[in-house]
Every structure is written in C-alpha cells, then in structure tokens.
C-alpha positions in Angstrom: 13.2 -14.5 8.9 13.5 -11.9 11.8 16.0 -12.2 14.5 14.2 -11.6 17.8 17.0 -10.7 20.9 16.3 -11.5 24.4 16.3 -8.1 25.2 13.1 -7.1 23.4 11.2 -4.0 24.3 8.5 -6.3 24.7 10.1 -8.4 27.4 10.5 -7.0 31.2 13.5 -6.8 33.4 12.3 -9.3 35.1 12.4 -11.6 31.6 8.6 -11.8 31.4 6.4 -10.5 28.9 5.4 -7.1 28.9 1.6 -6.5 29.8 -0.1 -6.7 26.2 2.3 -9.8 25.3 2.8 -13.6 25.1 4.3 -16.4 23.3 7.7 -16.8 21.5 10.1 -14.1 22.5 6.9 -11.9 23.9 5.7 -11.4 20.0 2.2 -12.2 20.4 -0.6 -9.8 21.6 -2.4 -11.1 24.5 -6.2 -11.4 24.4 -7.8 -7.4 24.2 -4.9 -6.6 22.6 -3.6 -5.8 18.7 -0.7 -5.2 16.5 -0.6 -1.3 16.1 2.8 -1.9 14.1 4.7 -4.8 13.0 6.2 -4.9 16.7 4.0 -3.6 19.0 0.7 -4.0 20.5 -2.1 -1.7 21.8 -5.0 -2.4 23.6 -8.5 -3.2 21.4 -11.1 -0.2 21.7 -14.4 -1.1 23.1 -15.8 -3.3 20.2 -18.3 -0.7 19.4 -15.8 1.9 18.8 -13.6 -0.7 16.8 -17.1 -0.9 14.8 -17.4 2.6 14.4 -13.7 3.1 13.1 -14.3 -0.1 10.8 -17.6 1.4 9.2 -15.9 4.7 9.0 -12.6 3.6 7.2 -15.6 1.5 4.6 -16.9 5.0 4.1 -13.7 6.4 3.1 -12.5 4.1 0.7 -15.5 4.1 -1.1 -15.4 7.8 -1.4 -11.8 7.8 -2.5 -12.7 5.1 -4.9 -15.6 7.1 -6.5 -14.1 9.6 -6.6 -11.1 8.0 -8.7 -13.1 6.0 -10.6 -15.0 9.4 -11.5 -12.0 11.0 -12.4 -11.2 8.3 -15.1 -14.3 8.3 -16.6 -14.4 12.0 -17.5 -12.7 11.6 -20.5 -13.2 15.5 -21.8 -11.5 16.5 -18.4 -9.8 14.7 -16.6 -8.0 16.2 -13.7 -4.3 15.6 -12.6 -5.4 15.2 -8.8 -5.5 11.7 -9.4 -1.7 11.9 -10.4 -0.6 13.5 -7.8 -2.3 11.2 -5.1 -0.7 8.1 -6.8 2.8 9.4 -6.8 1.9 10.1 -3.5 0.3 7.1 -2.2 3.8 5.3 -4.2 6.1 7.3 -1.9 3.7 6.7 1.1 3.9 2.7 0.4 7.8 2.5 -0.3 8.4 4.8 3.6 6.5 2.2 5.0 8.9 -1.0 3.7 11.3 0.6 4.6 10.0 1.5 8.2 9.6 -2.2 8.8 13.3 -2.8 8.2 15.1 -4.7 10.8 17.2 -2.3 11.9 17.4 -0.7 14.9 15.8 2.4 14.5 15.3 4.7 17.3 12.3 5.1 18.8 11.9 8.8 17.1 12.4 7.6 13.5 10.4 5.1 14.6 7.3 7.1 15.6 8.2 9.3 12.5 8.2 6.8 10.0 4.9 5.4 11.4 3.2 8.7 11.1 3.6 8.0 7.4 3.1 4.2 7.2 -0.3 5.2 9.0 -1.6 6.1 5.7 -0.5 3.5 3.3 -1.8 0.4 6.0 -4.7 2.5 7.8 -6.6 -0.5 7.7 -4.4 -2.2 10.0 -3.9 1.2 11.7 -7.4 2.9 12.1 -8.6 -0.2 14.0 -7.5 -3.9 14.3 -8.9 -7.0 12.6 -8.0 -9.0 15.8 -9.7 -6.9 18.3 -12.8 -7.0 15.5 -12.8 -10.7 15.3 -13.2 -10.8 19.3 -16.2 -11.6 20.8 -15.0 -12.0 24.1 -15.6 -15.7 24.2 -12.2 -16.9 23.2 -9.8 -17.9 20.1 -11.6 -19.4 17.4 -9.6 -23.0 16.7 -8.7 -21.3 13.3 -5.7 -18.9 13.6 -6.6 -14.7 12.9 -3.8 -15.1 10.4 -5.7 -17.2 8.2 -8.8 -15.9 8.3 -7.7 -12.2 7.3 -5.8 -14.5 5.0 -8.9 -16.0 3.5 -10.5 -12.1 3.5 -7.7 -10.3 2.0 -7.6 -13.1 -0.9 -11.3 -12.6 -1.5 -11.3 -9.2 -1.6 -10.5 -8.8 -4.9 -13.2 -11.0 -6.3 -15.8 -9.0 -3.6 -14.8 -5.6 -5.2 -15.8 -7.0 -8.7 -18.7 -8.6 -7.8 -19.5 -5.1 -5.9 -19.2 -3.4 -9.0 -21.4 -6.0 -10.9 -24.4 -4.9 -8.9 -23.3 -1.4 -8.7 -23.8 -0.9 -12.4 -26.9 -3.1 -12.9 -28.2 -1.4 -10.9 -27.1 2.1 -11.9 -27.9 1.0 -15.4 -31.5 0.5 -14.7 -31.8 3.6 -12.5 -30.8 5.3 -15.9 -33.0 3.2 -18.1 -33.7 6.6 -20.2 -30.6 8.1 -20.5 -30.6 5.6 -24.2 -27.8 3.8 -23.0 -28.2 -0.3 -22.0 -27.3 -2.4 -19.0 -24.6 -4.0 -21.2 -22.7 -0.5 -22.2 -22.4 0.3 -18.6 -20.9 -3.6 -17.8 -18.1 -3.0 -21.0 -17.5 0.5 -19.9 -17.5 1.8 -16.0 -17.8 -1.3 -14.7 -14.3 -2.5 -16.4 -12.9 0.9 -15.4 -14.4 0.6 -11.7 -12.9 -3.5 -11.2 -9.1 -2.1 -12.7 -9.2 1.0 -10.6 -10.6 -1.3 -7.2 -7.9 -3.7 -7.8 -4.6 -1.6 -8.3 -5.8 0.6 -5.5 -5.8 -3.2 -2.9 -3.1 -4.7 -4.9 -0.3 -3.6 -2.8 -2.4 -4.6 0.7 -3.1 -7.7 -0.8 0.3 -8.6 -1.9 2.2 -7.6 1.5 -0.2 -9.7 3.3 0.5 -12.9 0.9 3.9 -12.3 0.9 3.9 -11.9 5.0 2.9 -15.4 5.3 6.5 -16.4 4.8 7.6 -13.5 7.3 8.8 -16.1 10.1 11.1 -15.4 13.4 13.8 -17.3 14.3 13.4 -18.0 17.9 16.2 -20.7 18.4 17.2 -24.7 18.5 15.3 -27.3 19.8 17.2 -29.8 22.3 17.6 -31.8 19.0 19.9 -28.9 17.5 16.7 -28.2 15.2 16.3 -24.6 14.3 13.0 -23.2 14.9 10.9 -20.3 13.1 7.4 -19.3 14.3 5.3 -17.2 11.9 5.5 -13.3 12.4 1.8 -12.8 11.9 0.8 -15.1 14.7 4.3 -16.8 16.2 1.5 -19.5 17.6 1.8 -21.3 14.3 5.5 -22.9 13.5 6.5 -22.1 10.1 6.8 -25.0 7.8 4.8 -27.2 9.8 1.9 -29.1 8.2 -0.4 -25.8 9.3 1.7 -23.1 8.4 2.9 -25.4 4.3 -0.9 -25.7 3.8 -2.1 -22.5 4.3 1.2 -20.8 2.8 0.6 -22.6 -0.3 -3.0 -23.6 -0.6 -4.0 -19.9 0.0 -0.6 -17.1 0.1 1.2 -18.8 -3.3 -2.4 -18.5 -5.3 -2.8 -14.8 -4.1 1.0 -13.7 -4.6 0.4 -15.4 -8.3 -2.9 -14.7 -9.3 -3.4 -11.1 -7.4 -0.2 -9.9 -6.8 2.1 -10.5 -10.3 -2.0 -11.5 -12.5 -3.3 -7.6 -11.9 -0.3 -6.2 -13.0 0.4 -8.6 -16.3 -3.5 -8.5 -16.9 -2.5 -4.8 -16.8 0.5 -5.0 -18.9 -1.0 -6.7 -21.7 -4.0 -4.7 -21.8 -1.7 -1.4 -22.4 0.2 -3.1 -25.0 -3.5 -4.4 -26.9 -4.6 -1.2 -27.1 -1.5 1.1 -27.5 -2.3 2.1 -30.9 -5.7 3.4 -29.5 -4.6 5.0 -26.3 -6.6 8.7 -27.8 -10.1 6.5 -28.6 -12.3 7.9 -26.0 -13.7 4.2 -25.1 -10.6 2.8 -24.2 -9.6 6.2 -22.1 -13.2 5.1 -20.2 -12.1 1.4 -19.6 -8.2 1.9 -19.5 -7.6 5.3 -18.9 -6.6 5.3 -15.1 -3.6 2.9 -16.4 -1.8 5.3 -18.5 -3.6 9.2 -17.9 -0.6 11.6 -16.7 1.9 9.5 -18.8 3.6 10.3 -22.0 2.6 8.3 -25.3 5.9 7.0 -25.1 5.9 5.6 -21.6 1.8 4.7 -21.6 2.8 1.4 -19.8 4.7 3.1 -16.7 2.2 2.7 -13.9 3.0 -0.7 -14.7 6.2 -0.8 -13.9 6.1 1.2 -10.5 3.4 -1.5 -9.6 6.3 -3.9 -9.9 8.7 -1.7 -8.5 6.8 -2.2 -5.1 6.1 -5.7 -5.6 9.8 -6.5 -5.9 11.1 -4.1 -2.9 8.0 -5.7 -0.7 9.1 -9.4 -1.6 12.8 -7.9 -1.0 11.7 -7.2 2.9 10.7 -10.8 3.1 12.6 -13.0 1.5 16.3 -11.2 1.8 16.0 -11.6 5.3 17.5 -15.3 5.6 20.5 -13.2 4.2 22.4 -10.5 6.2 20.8 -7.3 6.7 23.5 -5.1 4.9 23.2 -7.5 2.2 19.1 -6.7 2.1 19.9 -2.9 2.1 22.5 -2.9 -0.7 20.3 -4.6 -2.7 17.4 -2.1 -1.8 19.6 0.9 -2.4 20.2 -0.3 -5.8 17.2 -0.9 -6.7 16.3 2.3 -5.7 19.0 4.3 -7.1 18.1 2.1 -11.0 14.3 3.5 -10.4 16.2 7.0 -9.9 18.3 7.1 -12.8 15.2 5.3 -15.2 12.8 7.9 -14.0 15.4 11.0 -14.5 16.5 9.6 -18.2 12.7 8.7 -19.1 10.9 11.5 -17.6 7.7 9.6 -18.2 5.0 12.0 -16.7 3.9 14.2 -19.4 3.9 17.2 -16.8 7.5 18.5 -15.8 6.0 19.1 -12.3 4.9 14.7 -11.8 8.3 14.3 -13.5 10.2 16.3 -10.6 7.9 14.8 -7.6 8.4 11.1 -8.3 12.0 12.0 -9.1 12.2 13.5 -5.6 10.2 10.6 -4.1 12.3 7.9 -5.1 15.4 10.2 -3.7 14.0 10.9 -0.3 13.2 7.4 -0.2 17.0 6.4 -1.2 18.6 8.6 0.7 16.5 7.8 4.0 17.9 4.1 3.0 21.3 5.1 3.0 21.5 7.5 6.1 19.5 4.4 8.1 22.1 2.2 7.3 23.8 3.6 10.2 21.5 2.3 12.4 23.0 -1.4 11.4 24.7 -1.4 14.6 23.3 -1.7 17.5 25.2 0.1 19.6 25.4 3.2 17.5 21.8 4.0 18.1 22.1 5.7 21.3 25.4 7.7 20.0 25.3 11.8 19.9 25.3 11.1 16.0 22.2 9.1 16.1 20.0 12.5 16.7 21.9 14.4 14.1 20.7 11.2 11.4 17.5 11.6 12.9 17.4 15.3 11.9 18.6 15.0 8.1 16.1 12.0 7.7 13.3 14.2 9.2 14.2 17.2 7.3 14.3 15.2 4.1 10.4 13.8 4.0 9.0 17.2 5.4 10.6 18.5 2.5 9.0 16.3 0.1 5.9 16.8 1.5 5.8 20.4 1.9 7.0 20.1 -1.8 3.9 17.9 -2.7 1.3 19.4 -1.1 2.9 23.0 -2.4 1.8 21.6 -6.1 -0.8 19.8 -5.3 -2.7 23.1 -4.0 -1.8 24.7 -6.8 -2.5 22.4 -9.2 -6.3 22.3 -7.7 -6.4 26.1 -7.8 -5.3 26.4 -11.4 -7.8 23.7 -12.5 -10.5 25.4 -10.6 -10.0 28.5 -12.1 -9.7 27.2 -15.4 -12.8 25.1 -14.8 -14.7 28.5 -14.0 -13.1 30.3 -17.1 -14.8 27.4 -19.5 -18.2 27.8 -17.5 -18.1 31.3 -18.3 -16.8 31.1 -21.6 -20.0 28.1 -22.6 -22.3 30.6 -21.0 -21.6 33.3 -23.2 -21.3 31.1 -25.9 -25.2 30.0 -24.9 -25.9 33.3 -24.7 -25.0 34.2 -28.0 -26.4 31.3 -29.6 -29.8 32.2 -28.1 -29.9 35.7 -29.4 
C-alpha cells in the first residue's frame, strides 16, 4: 500500500484539498479533472479535444502496429528497426516503475522521469479515460476504476477479434492472388493477434495488478486500519466492492493475460525450436525470437517476465519497507545485468550493448534514488548534484540509441537501394 502524509502537495495550508482534489488525503480528482500521473491531477480538455486526442492516439497505434506486424511478415527482409524500438520501448517501461516509486523524488526528477513514462503509458497521458467517460451529467453508480477495468481486460480479445475481420476481409480483397481465406487466418492473422497482444501486455498487466495498489489512510475509532484503493480511494479496499471486482475481474486478467501470453509464448518457441529457419513459422512466430541468437530464441520471453515481476514488485512490496522494495529491485536488476552481459543474446553486438546499457541506466538511476529515501535529504545541496548524474545518465542512453538507431536505418536503406539496383541489372541482363 502507499503511505499518504498530511502534508501532501495536494492538500492546502489551510488543510483543505487543493483545487482539482477530494476524498481521502486529497487523492481523488474532482469532477473536470484527471490523473495526469499517479499523484496528480489536471484539468479534462473540452470533451471534443479529449475526442480528438483519443481518435488520434487510435491512429497511432494502429500505424505502429502495422507497421510491426509488416515487419514480421517480411520474412526475405526483415529489418532490425523493430529491435531497436523494443529494447527501447523495455527501457521506456522499466523508467516508468521506477518513476512511480514512493520515494520522495524532487519535483525535477519528477518532471524528468515523466517525460519518459509519457511514452510507455501515453494512453493515460495523451488524454484521460475519466474526463472521456464524462458527460457532464454526473458519476455513473459504477466506479471509472472498474469500467477501464472491464475495457483493459477485453482488449485483448477485441484486438483478436479485430484481426479476424481484418484478414477475411483482406483475404477476399485478394481473392486472386491464389492464396485462400484460411492461409491468411494460419498465417498473418496468428502473427497480427501475438504481435497486438505483447505490444498491450504490459498496459494490461499494470492495470490488473493496480487493483491491489491501496493507500493506507489510518485507524478507524475501532483501532481498525483502513486502505482505500489508489485508482479511485472512493472504494475501500477489501470491502465486498473492491474483493469482487479484484478477484472476479483483476486475478483472471493478471492469470490469463498477464503470466497466459507469455507461457502461451513460451511454449510456442519451445514447439517449434527445431524449425525456427522454416519460413512459415518465421511468418507466424517470427516477432518472438527475430534479432535473437539460435541459442537464446526464447529471450523476449524472458524480458516479458522481467517486467511482469519488477511491476508486481511496485505493488505488492509495498506492505514492506521501502528500502526493503529497492534492494530487492536492485538485485533484480543487477541479475538481468550480469545474464544479459554473460548471454549476449542479441545476435548483433550493437542490441547486445544497448540492452546491456539499458538495464544499467535503469540500475544505477535505482541506486543514486535511493538517496532520496529520506525525506529530509531532498531539499539538501546534494539533492541537485543526484539530480545531475541521473539526468546525465538517460540522455546518454538515449543519445546512444537514437545514435544507432539512425544509423542502423541509413545502412539498411542503402543496402536496400544497392539490391534494387543490383535485381535491375540483373533484369536487364536477363532481357537481352
């Protein structure tokens, strides 16, 4: 659970809420206003520009999705882009657990850190569920937490079905091309459903997992201790409300989505690892193990479960003392370090050295914010200086990403154009 002082940002001097806030230790947004981060709320956008957003971040993720579901299904070339933007997307996930730490960062690491989170929850970022949801006419009697519960669950099954129609109907568009509506449903489609569903599994999973994020806000006059729900501190946590919904709908998401995609995964590698090369299995399965050596074809899996365990580590360590939480992280961290620089599982020396330098960044911004355990060492002279080295430490990562990942485009462009011209003079020849 999370510990929620009296002396909030979100509460006044006066001791009332904040404009914006309501509730249990001022951690509820009031009506027109959303979460913008796990502590903090902004006001809604008019609904129309909410809309906009909404329709515009749909847009996106389609067009990233295509575009890596295209990327898997090129089987004579497939480029490494896709590589890089996972071990990227990975580092972008693991900043942002670790930016909703209860420590008491200052507000620059803070708005640092969020910078960053911004891309690996710009659902939550780009515009709000909540100020979506209102109509202007009120609350509905069932809690926002539980229906973007009910949504986030079902989202996996929407995606598939998506891709059902998708293909049918691609399939029948293509009726000549000699090919049936039943080779495009064993083929793409299976490829499109595994690529949709690792891209939301770690959305869906943190919001499962969050149903058990509860504050601690105190004893009752009975000496009873009392824990409101983070995600809407309206609803007591393990209540009658809270035990139904937590297990009728979080426990079957955090089994079925959250550990079933990546075991489903798992055991799909290890059906078909004596036919990794076949080019219908690099169709169907490809986006599991491309960029990986023979040797270490089942990897993505395990980074999957990497950030499923430091996730549920954010949540369910937190009934234990904070240090505690953080030791535990850092070692997991610094295992993931020592596996990755023993395996080297990326078959290109370049992936090798970014996820290496991923998970290091990521440790070492662990460590150096374990300073910020005490309170009142966060407005020391010293606190600035760990703001710098923390700072200093993810630009350089990034600069050292996108440095390879523009050069890996250019090279593949230009060996792209080489082949073109090499098969035209080829066709030229052959037509003489």
């Amino acid at each position: 659970y999370s510990t929620w002082s009296e002396d909030s940002y979100n509460t006044s001097p006066q001791g009332t809420c904040q404009e914006g806030y309501e509730s249990h230790l001022c951690h509820k947004c009031s009506k027109g206003y959303a979460k913008s981060t796990s502590r903090t709320c902004s006001r809604c956008l008019p609904q129309a520009l909410n809309i906009l957003w909404a329709m515009t971040l749909i847009i996106t993720v389609i067009c990233g999705s295509v575009y890596m579901v295209k990327s898997s299904l090129a089987v004579t070339e497939r480029p490494l882009r896709s590589v890089y933007l996972k071990i990227f997307l990975n580092y972008i996930q693991l900043v942002a657990i670790v930016s909703e730490l209860e420590m008491n960062w200052p507000d620059l690491i803070i708005n640092f850190l969020a910078v960053q989170a911004f891309i690996a929850d710009a659902p939550q970022k780009v515009f709000s569920f909540d100020c979506l949801l209102d109509d202007g006419t009120g609350r509905p009697e069932i809690s926002y937490a539980w229906i973007k519960l009910i949504t986030v669950v079902s989202l996996p099954l929407i995606l598939a079905l998506g891709c059902l129609v998708f293909w049918i109907v691609f399939a029948i568009a293509k009726k000549n091309s000699g090919r049936g509506i039943r080779s495009y449903l064993h083929s793409e489609m299976v490829a499109s459903i595994i690529i949709m569903w690792f891209l939301l599994h770690p959305t869906v999973f943190k919001y499962c997992v969050s149903m058990f994020n509860c504050i601690y806000s105190g004893e009752d006059s009975q000496g009873v201790s009392r824990y409101y729900l983070n995600e809407d501190v309206d609803i007591e946590c393990y209540q009658s409300e809270h035990l139904k919904w937590a297990l009728g709908m979080a426990v079957p998401g955090i089994l079925v989505w959250g550990i079933g995609i990546p075991l489903s995964g798992m055991y799909i590698l290890i059906k078909n690892r004596d036919n990794l090369a076949d080019s219908d299995v690099q169709r169907k399965f490809g986006f599991l193990y491309f960029g990986y050596t023979s040797a270490n074809y089942f990897w993505e899996i395990v980074i999957t479960f990497r950030k499923i365990i430091v996730a549920a580590l954010t949540i369910f360590l937190e009934r234990i003392r904070l240090d505690f939480q953080l030791y535990i992280l850092l070692l997991i961290l610094a295992y993931s370090l020592l596996i990755q620089a023993l395996r080297n599982p990326f078959s290109n020396a370049i992936l090798n050295q970014l996820e290496l330098r991923s998970i290091l960044v990521t440790l070492t911004t662990v460590y150096v914010g374990c300073y910020y355990i005490d309170r009142s060492l966060t407005e020391s002279p010293y606190s600035y200086f760990i703001f710098v080295v923390i700072v200093l430490i993810n630009l350089y990562f990034l600069g050292y990403w996108v440095f390879h990942f523009v050069r890996n485009f250019l090279m593949e462009r230009k060996e792209k154009k080489q082949l073109g011209r090499l098969q035209h003079v080829n066709d030229a020849n052959l037509s003489e």
